[in-house]
C-alpha positions as CSV (number, residue, x, y, z in Angstrom):
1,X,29.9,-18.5,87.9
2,X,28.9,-15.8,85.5
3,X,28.8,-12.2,85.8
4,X,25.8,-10.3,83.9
5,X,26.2,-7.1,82.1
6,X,23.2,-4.6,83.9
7,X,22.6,-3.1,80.4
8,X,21.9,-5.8,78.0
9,X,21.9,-8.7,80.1
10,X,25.3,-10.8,78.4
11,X,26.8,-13.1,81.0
12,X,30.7,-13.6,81.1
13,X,33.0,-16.0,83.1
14,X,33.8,-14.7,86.3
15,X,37.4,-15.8,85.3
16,X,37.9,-13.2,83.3
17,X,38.1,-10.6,85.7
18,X,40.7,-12.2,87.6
19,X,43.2,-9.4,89.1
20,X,40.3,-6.8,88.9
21,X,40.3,-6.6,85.4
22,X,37.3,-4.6,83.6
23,X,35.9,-5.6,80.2
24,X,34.1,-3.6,77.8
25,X,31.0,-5.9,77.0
26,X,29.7,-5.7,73.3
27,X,27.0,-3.3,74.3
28,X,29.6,-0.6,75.3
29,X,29.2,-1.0,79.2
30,X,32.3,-1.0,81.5
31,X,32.1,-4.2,83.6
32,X,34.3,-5.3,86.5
33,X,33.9,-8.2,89.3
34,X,34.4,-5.7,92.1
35,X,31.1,-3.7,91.0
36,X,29.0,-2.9,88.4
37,X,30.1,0.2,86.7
38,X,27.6,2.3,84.5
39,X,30.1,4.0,82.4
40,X,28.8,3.7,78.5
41,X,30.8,4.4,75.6
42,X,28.9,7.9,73.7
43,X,28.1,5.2,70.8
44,X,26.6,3.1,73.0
45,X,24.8,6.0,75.3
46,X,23.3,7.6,72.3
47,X,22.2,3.6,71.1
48,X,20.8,3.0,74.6
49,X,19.0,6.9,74.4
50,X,17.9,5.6,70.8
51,X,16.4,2.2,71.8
52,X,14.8,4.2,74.7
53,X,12.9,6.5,72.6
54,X,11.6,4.2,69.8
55,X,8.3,3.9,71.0
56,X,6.8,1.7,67.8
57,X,5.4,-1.5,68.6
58,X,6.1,-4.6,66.5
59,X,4.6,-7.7,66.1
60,X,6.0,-11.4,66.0
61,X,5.0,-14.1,62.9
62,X,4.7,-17.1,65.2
63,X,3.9,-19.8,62.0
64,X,2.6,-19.8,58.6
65,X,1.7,-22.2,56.1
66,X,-0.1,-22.4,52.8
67,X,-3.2,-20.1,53.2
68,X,-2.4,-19.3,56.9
69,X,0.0,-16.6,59.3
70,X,-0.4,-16.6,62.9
71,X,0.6,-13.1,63.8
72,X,1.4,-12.4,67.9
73,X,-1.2,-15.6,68.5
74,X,-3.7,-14.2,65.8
75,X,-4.8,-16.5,62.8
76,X,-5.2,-15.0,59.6
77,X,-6.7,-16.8,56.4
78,X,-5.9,-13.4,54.1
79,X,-3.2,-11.9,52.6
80,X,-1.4,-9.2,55.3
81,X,0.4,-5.9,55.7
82,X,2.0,-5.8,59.2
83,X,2.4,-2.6,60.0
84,X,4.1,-1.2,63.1
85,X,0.7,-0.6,65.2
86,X,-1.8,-3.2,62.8
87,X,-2.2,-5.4,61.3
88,X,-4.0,-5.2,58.0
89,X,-5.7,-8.4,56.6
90,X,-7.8,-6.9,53.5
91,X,-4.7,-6.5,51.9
92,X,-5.3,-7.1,47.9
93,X,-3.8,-5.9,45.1
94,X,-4.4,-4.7,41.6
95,X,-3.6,-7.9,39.8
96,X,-3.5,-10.8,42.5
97,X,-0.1,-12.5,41.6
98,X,1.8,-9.0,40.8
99,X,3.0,-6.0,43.0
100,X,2.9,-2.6,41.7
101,X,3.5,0.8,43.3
102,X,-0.2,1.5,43.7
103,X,-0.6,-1.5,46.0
104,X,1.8,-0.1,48.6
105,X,0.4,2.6,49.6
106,X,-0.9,1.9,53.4
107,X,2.7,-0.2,53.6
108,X,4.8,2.8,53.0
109,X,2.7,5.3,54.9
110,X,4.6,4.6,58.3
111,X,8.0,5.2,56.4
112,X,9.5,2.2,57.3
113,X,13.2,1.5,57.1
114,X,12.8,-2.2,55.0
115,X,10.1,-3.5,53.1
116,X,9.4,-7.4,53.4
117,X,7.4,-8.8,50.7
118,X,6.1,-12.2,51.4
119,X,5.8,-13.7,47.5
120,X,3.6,-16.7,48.7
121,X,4.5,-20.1,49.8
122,X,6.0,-21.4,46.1
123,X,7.0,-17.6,44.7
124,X,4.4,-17.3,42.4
125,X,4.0,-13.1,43.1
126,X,6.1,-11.5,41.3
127,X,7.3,-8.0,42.1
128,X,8.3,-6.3,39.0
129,X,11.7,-4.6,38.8
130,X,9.9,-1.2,38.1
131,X,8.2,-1.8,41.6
132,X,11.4,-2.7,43.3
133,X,13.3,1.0,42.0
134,X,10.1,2.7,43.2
135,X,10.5,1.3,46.4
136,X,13.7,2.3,46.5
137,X,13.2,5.9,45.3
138,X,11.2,6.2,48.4
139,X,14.4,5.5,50.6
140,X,13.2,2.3,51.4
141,X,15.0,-1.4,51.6
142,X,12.6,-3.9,50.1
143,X,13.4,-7.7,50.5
144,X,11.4,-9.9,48.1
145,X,11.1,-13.6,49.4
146,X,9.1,-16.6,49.8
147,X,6.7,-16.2,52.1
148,X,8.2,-18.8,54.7
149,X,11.7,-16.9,53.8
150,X,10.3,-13.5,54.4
151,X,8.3,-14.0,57.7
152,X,11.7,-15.2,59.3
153,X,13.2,-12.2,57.7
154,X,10.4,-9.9,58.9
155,X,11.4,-11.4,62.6
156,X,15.0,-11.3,62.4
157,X,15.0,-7.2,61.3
158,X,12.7,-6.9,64.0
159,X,14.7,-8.7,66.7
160,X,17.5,-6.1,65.4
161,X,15.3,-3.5,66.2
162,X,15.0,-2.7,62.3
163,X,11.6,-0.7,61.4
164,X,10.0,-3.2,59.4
165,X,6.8,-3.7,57.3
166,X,5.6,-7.3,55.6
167,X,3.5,-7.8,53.2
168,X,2.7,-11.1,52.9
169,X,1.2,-13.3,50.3
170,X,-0.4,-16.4,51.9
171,X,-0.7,-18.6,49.2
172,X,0.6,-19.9,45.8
């Protein structure tokens, strides 16, 4: 038998509340077999009022492959920028297999926390080191990847409720 944290949902063995022992689960909550308690941590009441107020969407690569991205069910045949609240599939670029400041414009409007580059399926775009520092500059994370890399990536910040953008590079 299992009892389930009423914050975040974590089960734990009943067994280790024998003698009406309380654990602090790994979301800050104060749990006990006897009854649920909704005592928090501050850390973990200001990270439960933060989660609460973040009110960006996000979207979720499903699959891609060479010349493809299925984005929340959506096929897309072009290059993308996934931005918070779009996504933007006339993405190109100055010089097709290079990334330079100029092309990141619409990525970096939302401010995001990290910026995922999708270098296509074999890595052929490159992202110069000039372009990385600018990024950078800006107060920005970027991660540079193959594109198969990178759209697990994208998902993974995402999951950790990171504020991520891709841009993504669909084939070579």
């Amino acid at each position: 038998m299992a009892i389930q944290c009423e914050w975040c949902g974590r089960q734990y063995d009943v067994t280790l509340f024998q003698f009406e022992h309380a654990i602090r689960c790994d979301c800050g909550a104060l749990i006990s077999a006897g009854q649920p308690q909704r005592s928090l941590t501050l850390k973990a009441r200001v990270n439960k009022e933060l989660e609460a107020s973040r009110t960006r969407p996000t979207h979720r690569i499903d699959s891609t492959s060479f010349g493809l991205i299925v984005i929340d069910g959506k096929k897309y045949d072009r290059d993308v920028i996934i931005l918070p609240d779009s996504v933007d599939s006339t993405w190109w670029r100055r010089e097709g297999h290079s990334l330079y400041p100029e092309d990141l414009g619409k990525a970096l409007a939302s401010r995001p926390e990290v910026l995922v580059v999708g270098c296509g399926q074999m890595g052929v775009l490159k992202v110069p080191s000039d372009t990385i520092e600018w990024v950078r500059r800006q107060g920005i994370d970027i991660i540079c990847e193959s594109t198969s890399k990178a759209c697990d990536t994208y998902n993974r910040l995402v999951a950790e409720g990171r504020d991520a953008v891709a841009c993504i590079h669909l084939t070579c």
